[in-house]
N, C-alpha and C positions, 0 to 999 in steps of 0.2 A: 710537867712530866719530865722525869730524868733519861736523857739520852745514854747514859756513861755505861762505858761498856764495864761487861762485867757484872752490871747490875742484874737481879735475878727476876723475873714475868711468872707469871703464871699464865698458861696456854689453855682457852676455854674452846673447843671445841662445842657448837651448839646446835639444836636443831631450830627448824624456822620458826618455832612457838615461843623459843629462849632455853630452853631447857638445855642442861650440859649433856652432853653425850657423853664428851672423855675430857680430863684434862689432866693439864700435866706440867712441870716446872723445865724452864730453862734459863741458860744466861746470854744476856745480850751481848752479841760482837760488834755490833753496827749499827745507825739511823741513820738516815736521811727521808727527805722529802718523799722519794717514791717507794721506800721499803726501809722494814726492820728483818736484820739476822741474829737468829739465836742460835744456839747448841747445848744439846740436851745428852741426857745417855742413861740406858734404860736401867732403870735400879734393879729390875730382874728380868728372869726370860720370858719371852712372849708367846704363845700359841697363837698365830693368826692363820683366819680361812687359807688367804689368800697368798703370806707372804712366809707362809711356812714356820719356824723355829727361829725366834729373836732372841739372840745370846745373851746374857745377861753383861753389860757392859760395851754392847753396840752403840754407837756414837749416831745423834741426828742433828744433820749443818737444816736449819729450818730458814724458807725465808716468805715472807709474809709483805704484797705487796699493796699499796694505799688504794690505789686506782686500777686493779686488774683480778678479774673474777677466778684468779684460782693462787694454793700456794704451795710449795713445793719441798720435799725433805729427801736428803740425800743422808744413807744410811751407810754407814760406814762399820766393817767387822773391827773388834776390841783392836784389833792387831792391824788397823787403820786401812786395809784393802776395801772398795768399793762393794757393796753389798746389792743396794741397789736405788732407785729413785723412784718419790712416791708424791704421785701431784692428785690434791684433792682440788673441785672445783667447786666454788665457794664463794662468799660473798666478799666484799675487802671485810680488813679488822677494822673495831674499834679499840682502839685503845686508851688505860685512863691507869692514875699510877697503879706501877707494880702487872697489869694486868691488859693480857690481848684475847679478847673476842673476835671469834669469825662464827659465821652460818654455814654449817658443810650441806653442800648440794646433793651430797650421795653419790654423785660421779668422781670414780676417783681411775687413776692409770699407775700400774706401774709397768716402769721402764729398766729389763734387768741389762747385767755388765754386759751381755753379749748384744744388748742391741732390741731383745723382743721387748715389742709392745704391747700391755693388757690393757682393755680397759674394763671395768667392772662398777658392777653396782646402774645399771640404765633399769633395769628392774626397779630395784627401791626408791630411785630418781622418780621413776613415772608413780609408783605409787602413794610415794610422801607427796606430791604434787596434786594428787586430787587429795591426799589427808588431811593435810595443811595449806589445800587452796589457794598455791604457787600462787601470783598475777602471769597473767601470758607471756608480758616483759620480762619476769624475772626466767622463767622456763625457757625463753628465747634467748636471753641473755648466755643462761647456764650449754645452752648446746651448742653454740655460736662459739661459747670458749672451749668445748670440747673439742669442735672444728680445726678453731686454731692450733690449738698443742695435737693435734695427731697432725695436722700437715707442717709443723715446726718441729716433732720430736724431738730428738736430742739435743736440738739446738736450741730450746728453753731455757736451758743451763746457759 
């Protein structure tokens, strides 16, 4: 697998059966042992529930860790101002050329510029968990890391 930055991934976003959810292309800034970063930017605007109106040409610094149950994308407005930060908790990647798989838990947070913290989605968590027949491990796993990043907040960055 090529580490070189600059190189471009494709970002599979999946649920726990395999199936893609979302995916979406980026280019690699960085590898190492405990993480890969990429940086993406939305080819057009976004309507989301949650995170309101994504401009078309909003920047996302992604970063995707080997051994820790969640990853994290820091949003940035076209005009490079901090938008906001968005951690989904998740399985690690796999990764194999050109391409990163993760398992998204359905627990996701975001954290905006002034500091408030959401978390969302413990509804769909619990219910994809009896759909797809979590193991207990993994369900414990996924809330344990939720524990963590709310008593670490900003300091996850």
């Amino acid at each position: 697998m090529s580490s070189e930055a600059g190189r471009i991934y494709t970002v599979n976003s999946r649920k726990f059966d395999g199936t893609v959810r979302r995916s979406w292309i980026c280019e690699l800034v960085s590898w190492d042992d405990e993480k890969i970063d990429l940086v993406g930017s939305f080819d057009e605007a976004v309507q989301h529930p949650d995170l309101g109106s994504i401009k078309r040409g909003t920047i996302s610094y992604e970063r995707f860790y080997f051994n820790r149950w969640y990853n994290y994308f820091i949003f940035k407005h076209p005009d490079g101002q901090l938008r906001n930060y968005y951690i989904n908790i998740c399985m690690p990647p796999a990764v194999s050329e050109g391409v990163i798989d993760y398992v998204d838990l359905d627990i996701d947070i975001i954290i905006w510029p002034d500091g408030k913290f959401v978390t969302l989605d413990l509804d769909e968590f619990e219910a994809n968990a009896t759909r797809y027949d979590y193991p207990e491990s993994l369900r414990t796993k996924a809330l344990e890391t939720l524990s963590e990043i709310q008593t670490a907040g900003p300091s996850i960055f």
